[in-house]
C-alpha positions, 0 to 999 in steps of 0.5 A: 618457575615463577616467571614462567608462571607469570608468563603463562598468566599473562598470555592467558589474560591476552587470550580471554580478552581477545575471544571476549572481543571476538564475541561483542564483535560477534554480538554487533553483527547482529543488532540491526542498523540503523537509519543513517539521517538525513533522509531524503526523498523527491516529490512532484507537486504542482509539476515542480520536483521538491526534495524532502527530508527528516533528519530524525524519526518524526514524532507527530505524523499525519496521515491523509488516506486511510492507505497510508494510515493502514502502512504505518500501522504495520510498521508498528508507529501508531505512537508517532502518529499525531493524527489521521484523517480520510477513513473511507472504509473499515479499517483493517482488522488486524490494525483496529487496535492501533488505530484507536489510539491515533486521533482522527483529525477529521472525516475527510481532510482537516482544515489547516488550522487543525492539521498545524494544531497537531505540530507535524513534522511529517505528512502523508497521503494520496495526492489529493489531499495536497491540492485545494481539494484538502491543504494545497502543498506550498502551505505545508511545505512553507513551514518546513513539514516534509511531504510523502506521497508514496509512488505506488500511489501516483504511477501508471507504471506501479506495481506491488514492488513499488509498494514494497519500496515504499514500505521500506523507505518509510522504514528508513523514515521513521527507523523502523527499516527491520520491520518493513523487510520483514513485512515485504519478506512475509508478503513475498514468501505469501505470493509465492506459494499463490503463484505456485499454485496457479502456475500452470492454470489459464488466465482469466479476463476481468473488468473491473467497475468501480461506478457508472455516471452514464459511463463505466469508470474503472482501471486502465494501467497502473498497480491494480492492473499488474496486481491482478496480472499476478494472479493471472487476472488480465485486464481488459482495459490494458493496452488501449493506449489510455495513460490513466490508472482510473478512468471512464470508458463505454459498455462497448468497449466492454462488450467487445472486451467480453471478461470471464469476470467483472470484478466489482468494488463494493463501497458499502460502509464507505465514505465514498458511495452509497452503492454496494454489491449488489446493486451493482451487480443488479444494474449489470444485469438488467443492462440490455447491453451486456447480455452477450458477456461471459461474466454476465452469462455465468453469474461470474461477479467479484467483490472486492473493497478498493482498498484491497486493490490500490496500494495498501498493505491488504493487497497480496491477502487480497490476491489470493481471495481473488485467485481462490474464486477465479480459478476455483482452487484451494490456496492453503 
């Protein structure tokens, strides 16, 4: 009986621990994993292709545009910013209180001396601030600080995936990959009850006027254009063969476009211009030219801020503001 005893004990003692074991596998399964470093990239400066790569969370970040401040801001890594600089705008309010905790390095771009004075060990921005416009990018590269300019923000071909990928390789950057697939999830699970909404109501025609030097300057291809294509907002300066995301063009053209809407950005509170809404709008009317255009004759302007149709994180927000007005509906 006693061996028996004892063999019973023993096969239980087997049993707990397997089904202990079973449970810390279990428990694993649900920790999320972790970025796998190096991580590398490729970035086109100055017509050459340059790898990039971090072999660990960076832990003194620069940001050069206020986009890209605003996508790590939502990543929740205002502790792994070292500095930020180009505030063109506002910033956007569900992020004010992280950004008061990052230094502002400047209004525009630092000097180099100031941005080295922060220690990067990783940058990012639009593309302009990487040319002698703000620090050319052989100086930054020369000292080993990896580069990353994400590819919504330089494609003719960009559009909100685009975005959503960039997001998540700056997950993979800083280790904080969980939260960009959250945050693509929830924008994905937003455009989705809009296009639902939409989906058996016309498109609309919009032209978009950032400014006028004698011309109207506005967007031709790129995120923007197939931004507002997901809201049934066709662009009227697509498919003219113009290979540019912004660029000039004439009243004629618009003219002949004849938008249902002009979409206007509206600089006021921004570094950028001194023009606002209404002085656009203004201008837009006591234009002689554009008497004919169906937004004109219906009082039919938008505004928007640019930084709600270029890539950033305010853009599917945006959207269905946008779809609201130009469709007349109730999203929500």
């Amino acid at each position: 009986m006693k061996s028996i005893s004892k063999l019973f004990i023993f096969f239980s003692l087997c049993l707990t621990l397997l089904i202990s074991g079973c449970g810390q596998s279990t428990q694993k399964q649900d920790i999320p994993a972790k970025t796998g470093y190096p991580v590398s990239w490729t970035e086109t400066l100055d017509g050459q292709s340059t790898e990039m790569k971090v072999t660990a969370p960076p832990k003194h970040a620069v940001s050069m545009s206020q986009a890209t401040t605003e996508m790590m801001l939502t990543l929740g890594l205002a502790d792994q910013m070292a500095g930020s600089a180009f505030k063109e705008e506002d910033i956007y309010p569900p992020l004010q209180k992280n950004y008061d905790k990052v230094k502002v390095l400047a209004d525009k771009w630092p000097s180099y001396e100031i941005f080295m004075s922060t220690k990067p060990d990783f940058v990012t921005g639009w593309e302009v601030p990487f040319t002698k416009k703000g620090i050319e990018a052989e100086k930054i590269t020369a000292q080993h600080i990896p580069i990353f300019i994400p590819a919504s923000m330089q494609s003719t071909q960009a559009d909100l995936t685009t975005l959503f990928d960039d997001m998540i390789k700056l997950g993979e950057i800083f280790d904080v990959k969980d939260k960009a697939d959250d945050w693509v999830n929830s924008q994905k699970e937003q455009l989705d009850v809009i296009q639902k909404k939409i989906s058996n109501l016309p498109s609309k025609r919009v032209f978009v006027f950032d400014s006028e030097d004698g011309q109207p300057f506005t967007v031709f291809e790129g995120y923007t254009t197939n931004l507002l294509h997901l809201i049934g907002a066709e662009n009227v300066m697509s498919g003219q063969g113009v290979d540019k995301t912004w660029a000039k063009t004439s009243w004629e053209n618009v003219v002949n476009a004849n938008p249902d809407y002009i979409i206007i950005v509206d600089y006021s509170n921004s570094i950028r211009s001194t023009d606002d809404f209404d002085q656009k709008v203004e201008k837009i009317k006591n234009n002689p030219q554009l008497q004919s255009i169906t937004a004109v004759q219906k009082n039919q302007f938008l505004r928007v801020k640019l930084s709600e149709i270029t890539p950033g994180v305010r853009s599917v927000a945006a959207l269905q503001r946008l779809a609201e007005e130009i469709h007349g509906i109730k999203i929500n």
